[in-house]
C-alpha positions in Angstrom: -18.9 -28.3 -12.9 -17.2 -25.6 -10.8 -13.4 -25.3 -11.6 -12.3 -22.6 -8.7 -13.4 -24.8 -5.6 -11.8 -23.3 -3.3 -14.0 -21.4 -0.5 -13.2 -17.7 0.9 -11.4 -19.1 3.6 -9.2 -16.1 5.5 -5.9 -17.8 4.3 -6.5 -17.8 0.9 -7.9 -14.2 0.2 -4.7 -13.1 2.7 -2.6 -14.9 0.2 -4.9 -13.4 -3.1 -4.2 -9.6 -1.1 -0.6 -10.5 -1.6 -0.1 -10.4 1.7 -1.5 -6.9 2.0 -5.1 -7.8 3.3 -5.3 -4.3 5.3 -4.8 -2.3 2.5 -6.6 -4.6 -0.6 -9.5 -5.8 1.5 -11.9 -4.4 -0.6 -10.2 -5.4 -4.0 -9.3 -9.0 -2.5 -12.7 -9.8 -1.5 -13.5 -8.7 -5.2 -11.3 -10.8 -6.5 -12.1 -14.2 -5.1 -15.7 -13.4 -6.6 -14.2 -12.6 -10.1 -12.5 -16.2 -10.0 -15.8 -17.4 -9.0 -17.7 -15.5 -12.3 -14.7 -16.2 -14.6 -14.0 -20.1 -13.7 -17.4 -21.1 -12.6 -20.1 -23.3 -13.8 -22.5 -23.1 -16.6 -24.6 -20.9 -14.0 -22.1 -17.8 -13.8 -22.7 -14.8 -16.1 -19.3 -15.5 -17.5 -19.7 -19.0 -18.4 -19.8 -18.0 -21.9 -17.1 -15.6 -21.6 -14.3 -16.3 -24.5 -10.8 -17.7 -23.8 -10.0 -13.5 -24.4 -11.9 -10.9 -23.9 -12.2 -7.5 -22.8 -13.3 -5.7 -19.8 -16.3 -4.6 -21.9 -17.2 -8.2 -22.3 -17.1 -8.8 -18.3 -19.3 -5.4 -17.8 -21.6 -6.4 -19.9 -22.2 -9.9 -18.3 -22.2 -9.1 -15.0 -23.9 -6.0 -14.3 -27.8 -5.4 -14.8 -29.0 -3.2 -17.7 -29.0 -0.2 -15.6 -25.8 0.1 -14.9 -23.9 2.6 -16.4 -21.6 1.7 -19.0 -19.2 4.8 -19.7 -15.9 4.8 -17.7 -16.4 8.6 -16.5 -19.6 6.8 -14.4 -19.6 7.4 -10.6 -20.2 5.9 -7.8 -23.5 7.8 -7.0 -24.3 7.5 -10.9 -24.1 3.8 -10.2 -26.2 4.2 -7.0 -28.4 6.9 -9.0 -29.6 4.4 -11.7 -29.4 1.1 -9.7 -30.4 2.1 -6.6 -32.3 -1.1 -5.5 -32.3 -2.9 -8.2 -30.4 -6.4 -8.6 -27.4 -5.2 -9.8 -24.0 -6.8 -8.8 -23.0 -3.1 -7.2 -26.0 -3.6 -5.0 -25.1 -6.9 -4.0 -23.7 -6.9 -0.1 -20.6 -8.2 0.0 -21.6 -11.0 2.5 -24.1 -12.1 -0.1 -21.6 -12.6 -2.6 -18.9 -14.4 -0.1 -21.3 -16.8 2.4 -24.7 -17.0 0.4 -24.2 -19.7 -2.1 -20.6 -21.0 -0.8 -20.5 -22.0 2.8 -18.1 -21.3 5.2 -15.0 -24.1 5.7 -15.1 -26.4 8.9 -12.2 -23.9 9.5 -14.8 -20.8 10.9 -18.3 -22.1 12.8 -20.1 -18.8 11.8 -19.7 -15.9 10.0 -18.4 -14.4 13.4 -15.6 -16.9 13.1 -14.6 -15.3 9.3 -14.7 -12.4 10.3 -12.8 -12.6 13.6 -10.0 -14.9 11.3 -9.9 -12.1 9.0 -9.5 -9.2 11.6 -6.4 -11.4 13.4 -4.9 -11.6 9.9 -5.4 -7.8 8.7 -4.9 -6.0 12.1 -8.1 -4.3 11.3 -10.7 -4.5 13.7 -13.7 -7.1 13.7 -16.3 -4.0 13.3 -13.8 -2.7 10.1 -14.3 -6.7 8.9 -17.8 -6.6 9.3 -18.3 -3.4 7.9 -16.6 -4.1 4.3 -19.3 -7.0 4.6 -22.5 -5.2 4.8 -20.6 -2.8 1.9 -21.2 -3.8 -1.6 -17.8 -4.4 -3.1 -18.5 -3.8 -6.5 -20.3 -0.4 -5.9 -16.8 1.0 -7.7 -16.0 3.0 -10.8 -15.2 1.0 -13.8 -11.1 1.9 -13.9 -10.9 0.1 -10.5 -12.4 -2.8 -11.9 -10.6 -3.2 -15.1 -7.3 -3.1 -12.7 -9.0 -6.0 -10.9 -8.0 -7.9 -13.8 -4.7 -6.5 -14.2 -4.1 -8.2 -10.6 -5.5 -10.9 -11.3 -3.1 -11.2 -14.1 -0.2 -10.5 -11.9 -1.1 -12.9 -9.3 -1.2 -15.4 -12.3 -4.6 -16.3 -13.0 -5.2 -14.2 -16.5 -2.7 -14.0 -18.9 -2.5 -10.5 -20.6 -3.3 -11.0 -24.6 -2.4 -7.4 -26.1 -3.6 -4.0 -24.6 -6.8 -4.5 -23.1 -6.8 -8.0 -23.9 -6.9 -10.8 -21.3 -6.5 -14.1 -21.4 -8.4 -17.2 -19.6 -5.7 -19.8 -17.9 -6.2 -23.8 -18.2 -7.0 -25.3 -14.6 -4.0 -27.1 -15.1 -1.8 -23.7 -15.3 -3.5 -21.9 -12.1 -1.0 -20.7 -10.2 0.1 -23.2 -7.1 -1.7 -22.2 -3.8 0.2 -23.5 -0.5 -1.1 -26.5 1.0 -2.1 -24.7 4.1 -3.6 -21.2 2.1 -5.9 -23.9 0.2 -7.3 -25.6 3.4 -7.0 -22.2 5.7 -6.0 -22.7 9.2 -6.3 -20.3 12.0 -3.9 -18.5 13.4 -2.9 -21.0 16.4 -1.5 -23.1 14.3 1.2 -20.7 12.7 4.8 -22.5 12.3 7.8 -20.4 14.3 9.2 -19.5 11.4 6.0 -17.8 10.4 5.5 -16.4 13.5 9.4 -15.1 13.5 8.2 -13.3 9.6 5.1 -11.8 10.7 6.5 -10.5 14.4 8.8 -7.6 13.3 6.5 -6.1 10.3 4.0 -6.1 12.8 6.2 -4.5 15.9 7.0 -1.6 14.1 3.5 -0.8 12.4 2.1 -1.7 15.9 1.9 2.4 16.6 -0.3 2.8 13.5 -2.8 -0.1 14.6 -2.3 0.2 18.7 -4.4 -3.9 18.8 -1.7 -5.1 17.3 0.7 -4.8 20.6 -1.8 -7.9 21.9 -1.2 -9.9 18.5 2.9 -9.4 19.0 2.8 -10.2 23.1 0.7 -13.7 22.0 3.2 -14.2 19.2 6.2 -13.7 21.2 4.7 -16.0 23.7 3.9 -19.2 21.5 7.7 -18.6 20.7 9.1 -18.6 23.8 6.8 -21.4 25.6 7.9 -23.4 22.8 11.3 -22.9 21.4 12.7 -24.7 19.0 16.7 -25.2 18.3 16.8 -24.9 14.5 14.8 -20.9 15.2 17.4 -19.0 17.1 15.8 -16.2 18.9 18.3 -13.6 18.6 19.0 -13.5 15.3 19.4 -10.3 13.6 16.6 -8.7 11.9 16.8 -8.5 8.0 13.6 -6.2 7.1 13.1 -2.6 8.6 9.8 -0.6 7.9 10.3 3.3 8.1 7.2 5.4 7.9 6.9 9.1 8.5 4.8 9.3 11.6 6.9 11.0 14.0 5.5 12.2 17.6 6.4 12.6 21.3 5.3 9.6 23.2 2.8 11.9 24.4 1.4 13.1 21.8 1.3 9.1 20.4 -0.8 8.2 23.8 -2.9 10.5 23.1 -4.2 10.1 19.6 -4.3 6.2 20.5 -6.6 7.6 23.6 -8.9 9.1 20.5 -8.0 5.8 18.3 -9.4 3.9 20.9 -12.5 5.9 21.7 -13.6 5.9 18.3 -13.5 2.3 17.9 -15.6 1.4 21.0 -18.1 3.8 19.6 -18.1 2.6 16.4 -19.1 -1.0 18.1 -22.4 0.4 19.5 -25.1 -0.1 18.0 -26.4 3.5 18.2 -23.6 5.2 17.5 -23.4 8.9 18.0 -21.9 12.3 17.5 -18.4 13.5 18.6 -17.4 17.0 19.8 -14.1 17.5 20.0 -11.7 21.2 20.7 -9.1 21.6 17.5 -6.6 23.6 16.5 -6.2 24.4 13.0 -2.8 24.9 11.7 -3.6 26.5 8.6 -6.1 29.1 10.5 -3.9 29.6 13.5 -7.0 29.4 15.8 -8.6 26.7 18.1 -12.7 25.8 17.2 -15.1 23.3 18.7 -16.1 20.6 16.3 -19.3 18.5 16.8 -19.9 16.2 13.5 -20.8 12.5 13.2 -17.5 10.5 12.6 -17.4 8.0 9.8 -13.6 6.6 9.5 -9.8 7.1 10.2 -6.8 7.1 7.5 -3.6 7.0 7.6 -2.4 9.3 5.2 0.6 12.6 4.9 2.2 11.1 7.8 -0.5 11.4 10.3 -4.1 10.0 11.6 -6.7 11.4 10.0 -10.7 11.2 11.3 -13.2 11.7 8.8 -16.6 13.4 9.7 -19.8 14.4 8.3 -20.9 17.8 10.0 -20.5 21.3 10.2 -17.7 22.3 8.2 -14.9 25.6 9.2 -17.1 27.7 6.5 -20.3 26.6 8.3 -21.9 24.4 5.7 -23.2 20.5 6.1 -20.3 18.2 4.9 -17.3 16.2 4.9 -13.8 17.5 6.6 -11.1 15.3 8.0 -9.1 16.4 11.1 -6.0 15.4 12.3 -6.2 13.2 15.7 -2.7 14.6 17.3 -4.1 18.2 16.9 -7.7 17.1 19.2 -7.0 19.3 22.1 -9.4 18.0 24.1 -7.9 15.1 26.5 -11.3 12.9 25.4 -14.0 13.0 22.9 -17.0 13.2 24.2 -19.5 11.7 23.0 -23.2 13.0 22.5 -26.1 10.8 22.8 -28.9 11.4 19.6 -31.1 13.1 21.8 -28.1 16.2 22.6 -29.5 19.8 21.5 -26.0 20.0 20.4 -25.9 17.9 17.4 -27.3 19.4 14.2 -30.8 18.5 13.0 -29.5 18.1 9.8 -27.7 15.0 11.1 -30.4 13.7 13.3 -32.6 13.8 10.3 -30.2 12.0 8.7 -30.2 9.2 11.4 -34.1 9.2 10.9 -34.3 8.2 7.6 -31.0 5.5 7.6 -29.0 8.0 6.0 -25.8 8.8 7.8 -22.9 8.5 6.0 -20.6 5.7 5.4 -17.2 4.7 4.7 -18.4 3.3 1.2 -19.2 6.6 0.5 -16.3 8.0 1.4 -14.3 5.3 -0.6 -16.0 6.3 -3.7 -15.3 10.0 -3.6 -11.5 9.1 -2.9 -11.8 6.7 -5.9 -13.0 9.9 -8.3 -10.1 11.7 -7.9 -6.9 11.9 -6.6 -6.5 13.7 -3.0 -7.0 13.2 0.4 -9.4 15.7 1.2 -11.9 14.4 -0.9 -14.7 17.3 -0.5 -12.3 19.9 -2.7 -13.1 20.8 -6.2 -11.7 18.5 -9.0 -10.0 18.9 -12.2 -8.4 17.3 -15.2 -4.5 17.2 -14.9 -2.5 16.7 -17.8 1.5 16.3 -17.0 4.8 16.0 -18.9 7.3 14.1 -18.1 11.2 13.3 -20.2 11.1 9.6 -21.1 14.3 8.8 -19.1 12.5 10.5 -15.9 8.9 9.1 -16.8 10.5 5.4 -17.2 12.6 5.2 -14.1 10.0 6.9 -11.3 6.0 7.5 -12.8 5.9 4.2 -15.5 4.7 1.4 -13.6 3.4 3.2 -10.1 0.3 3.2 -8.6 -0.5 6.7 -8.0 -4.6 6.6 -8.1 -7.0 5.2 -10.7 -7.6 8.1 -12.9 -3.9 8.5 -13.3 -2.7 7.0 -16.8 -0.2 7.8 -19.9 -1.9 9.1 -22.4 -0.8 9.8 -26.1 0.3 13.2 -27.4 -2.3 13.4 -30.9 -5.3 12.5 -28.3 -4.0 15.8 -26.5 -6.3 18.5 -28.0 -9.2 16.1 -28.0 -8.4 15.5 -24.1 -8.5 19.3 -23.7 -11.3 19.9 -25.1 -13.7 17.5 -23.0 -11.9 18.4 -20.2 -9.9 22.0 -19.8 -12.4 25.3 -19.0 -12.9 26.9 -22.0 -10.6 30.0 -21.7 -7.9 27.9 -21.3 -7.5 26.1 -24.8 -6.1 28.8 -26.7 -3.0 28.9 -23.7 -3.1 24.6 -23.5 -2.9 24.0 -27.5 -0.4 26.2 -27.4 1.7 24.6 -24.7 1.3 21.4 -26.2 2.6 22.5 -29.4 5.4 23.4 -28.0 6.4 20.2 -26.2 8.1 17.3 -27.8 5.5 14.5 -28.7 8.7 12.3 -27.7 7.9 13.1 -24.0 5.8 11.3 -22.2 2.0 12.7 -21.1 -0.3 11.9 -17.9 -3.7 12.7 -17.3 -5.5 12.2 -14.3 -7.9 13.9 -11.9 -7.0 15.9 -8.6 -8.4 17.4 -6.4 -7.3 21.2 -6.4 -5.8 22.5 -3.0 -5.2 19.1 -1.2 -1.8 19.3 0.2 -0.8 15.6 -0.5 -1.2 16.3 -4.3 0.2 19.5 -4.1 3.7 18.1 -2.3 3.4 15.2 -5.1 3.7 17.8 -8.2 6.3 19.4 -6.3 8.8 16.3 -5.4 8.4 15.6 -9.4 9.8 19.2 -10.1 11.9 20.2 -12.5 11.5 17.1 -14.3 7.7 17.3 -14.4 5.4 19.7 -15.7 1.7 20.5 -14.7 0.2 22.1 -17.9 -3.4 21.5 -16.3 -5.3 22.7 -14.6 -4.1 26.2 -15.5 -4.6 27.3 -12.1 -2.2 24.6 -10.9 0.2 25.4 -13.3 0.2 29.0 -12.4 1.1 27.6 -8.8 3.9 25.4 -9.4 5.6 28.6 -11.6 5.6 31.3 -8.9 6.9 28.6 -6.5 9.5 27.7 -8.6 10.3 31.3 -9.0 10.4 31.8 -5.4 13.2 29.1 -5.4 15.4 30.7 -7.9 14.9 33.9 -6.4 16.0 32.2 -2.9 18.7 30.6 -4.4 20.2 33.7 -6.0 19.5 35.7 -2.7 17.2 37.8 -4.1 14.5 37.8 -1.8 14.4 39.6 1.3 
């Protein structure tokens, strides 16, 4: 007999996200399928899964034969070996949602889910839709171990020791609301929800430019119907303050670019973008022409991601910031243009283009924004009192975790270049094994890790990669020279 009834109603997953569903889609949709797997029937691959267990035991359940096991595996390993196969990480996500649990009297169709989910979010229907077709578990094993780590923290594992989890009792499942268990759309939101939800969502508004329709109908419902015990004016308690700070002109227009992405992005043919830029770092305006794939938010700006011609001429990935498009539109090039690179068009030929997914998992390998830089193995050091109080506990990216000082030299060695060791073991050596380590993988020369190892200075040190480290010491010397008004 099933023991998690409850369906993948929009309510309930927003309420699994933790009221983040823009931001955890992917992991919350995963997460309603592990409750599935580890509270199902005798059918589920974890039926026989013991009251604790490991994430081994879950991998090895749950996953076909092919899939690689070691935790270093990527996402194109795991593509590489299962490649269509049966595998769970070549399941659509659709499958796993819709195919053997039907939809609530709540949504008609799938269009109904998905349009719930998009009013919910803020994301768009064709974003929805999209992490649908994606296969959800097509991720490296670190991000599915903290699946369960969430799942403990929402309250349906128990942790049981370091690495260690432990199955709950129906009886002590956490307690969902009455109206996140049945779902309900998002008509039927009380005023006081509606009062919540209206000034989180006016002042992200500017990120997501929809979301101006979503607070007008709001605002409405409350006004059309006021109620005594909800006074209107009163003061606002909670304040959101992001870095994104442009003219009003600037704003219109990278919603102007916003906006004509996402009505191309609902075509079914798609096409190529060409677009003038100028580059800040190169001091010089280019024309761009590349297929675009996906916008981030991310250093304080909107980013578009394409597949095309990069600035050093070669087929790949490069993301460009929207406010610096010089060009009042994007135009947009029909297959057929002589433009657009073969390369691309052969590409489209063979159902090949690239995809968010994609794009996901090479974020997912290593810490960094611009995704399509070398990586490396960073090791850092932090005091206790400075690791407990601001690095313990955060979530900086996946691959980033303590590590213990006697596994140093074996870390080094599977990971540091060669001619480094002699340098690294002897830095090590040197440091208290009272501090606290963190290893992790970067990507070398993206700007967002770069400020990152900075804002942690001079509590934090980078001993790898070596070339890193050699970075963050004639910075530092620049400083001291500054400050002692030596330089000039």
């Amino acid at each position: 007999m099933i023991q998690f009834r409850y369906d993948s109603n929009p309510r309930l997953l927003q309420w699994l996200s933790g009221s983040s569903l823009a931001l955890r889609l992917r992991r919350t949709l995963r997460i309603w399928v592990w409750l599935r797997l580890i509270y199902g029937d005798g059918a589920s691959p974890l039926a026989d899964l013991p009251p604790i267990f490991r994430y081994g035991e879950v991998r090895d359940r749950v996953f076909a034969p092919s899939h690689p096991r070691d935790d270093r595996a990527t996402v194109a390993d795991m593509q590489h070996r299962c490649g269509g196969s049966q595998c769970l990480c070549q399941t659509p996500t659709d499958t796993l949602l819709f195919q053997h649990h039907p939809l609530s009297s709540a949504q008609r169709d799938q269009a109904d889910w998905v349009a719930e989910m998009a009013a919910l979010s803020g994301l768009t229907t064709e974003a929805v839709a999209a992490e649908l077709r994606a296969c959800a578990f097509a991720t490296v094993h670190r991000t599915l171990r903290d699946d369960l780590t969430w799942l403990t923290k929402l309250g349906w594992l128990e942790s049981a020791g370091r690495g260690l989890w432990r199955k709950k009792a129906p009886q002590d499942w956490p307690t969902l609301p009455e109206q996140v268990a049945m779902g309900y759309g998002s008509s039927d939101w009380s005023p006081q929800e509606q009062q919540q939800v209206l000034g989180v969502l006016e002042e992200i508004a500017f990120l997501r430019p929809q979301l101006a329709v979503v607070v007008e109908t709001l605002w409405q419902q409350i006004t059309v119907q006021p109620q005594p015990s909800l006074p209107l004016d009163r003061p606002r308690r909670l304040f959101v303050h992001l870095d994104y700070v442009l003219s009003q002109e600037a704003q219109d227009q990278v919603d102007q670019h916003q906006h004509d992405l996402e009505q191309l992005w609902h075509s079914p043919e798609g096409g190529v973008v060409q677009f003038d830029y100028f580059s800040a770092r190169r001091q010089r305006q280019t024309q761009v022409t590349a297929y675009p794939v996906c916008l981030h938010y991310a250093r304080r700006a909107k980013y578009l991601t394409v597949y095309g011609p990069t600035p050093q001429g070669n087929l790949g990935w490069w993301n460009y910031r929207l406010d610096r498009i010089t060009s009042p539109r994007l135009k947009v090039l029909p297959w057929g243009d002589p433009a657009i690179p073969e390369d691309l068009k052969h590409l489209r030929q063979r159902g090949q283009l690239p995809t968010p997914t994609v794009v996901e998992g090479h974020l997912e390998e290593a810490w960094g924004f611009n995704f399509y830089l070398p990586k490396q193995w960073l090791l850092m050091r932090f005091s206790p009192d400075f690791a407990r109080c601001y690095v313990d506990g955060t979530d900086r990216h996946p691959t980033f975790a303590p590590v213990d000082y006697g596994d140093l030299p074996r870390l080094m060695a599977a990971h540091a270049p060669t001619a480094a060791h002699a340098q690294l073991l002897a830095l090590v050596a040197d440091r208290s094994p009272h501090d606290r380590y963190y290893q992790g993988w970067i990507r070398v020369g993206d700007t967002n890790v770069t400020m990152r190892l900075r804002d942690w200075r001079p509590q934090g040190e980078v001993i790898a990669p070596w070339v890193v480290r050699q970075q963050m010491i004639a910075e530092a010397e620049q400083e001291l020279r500054q400050y002692r008004g030596e330089d000039g």
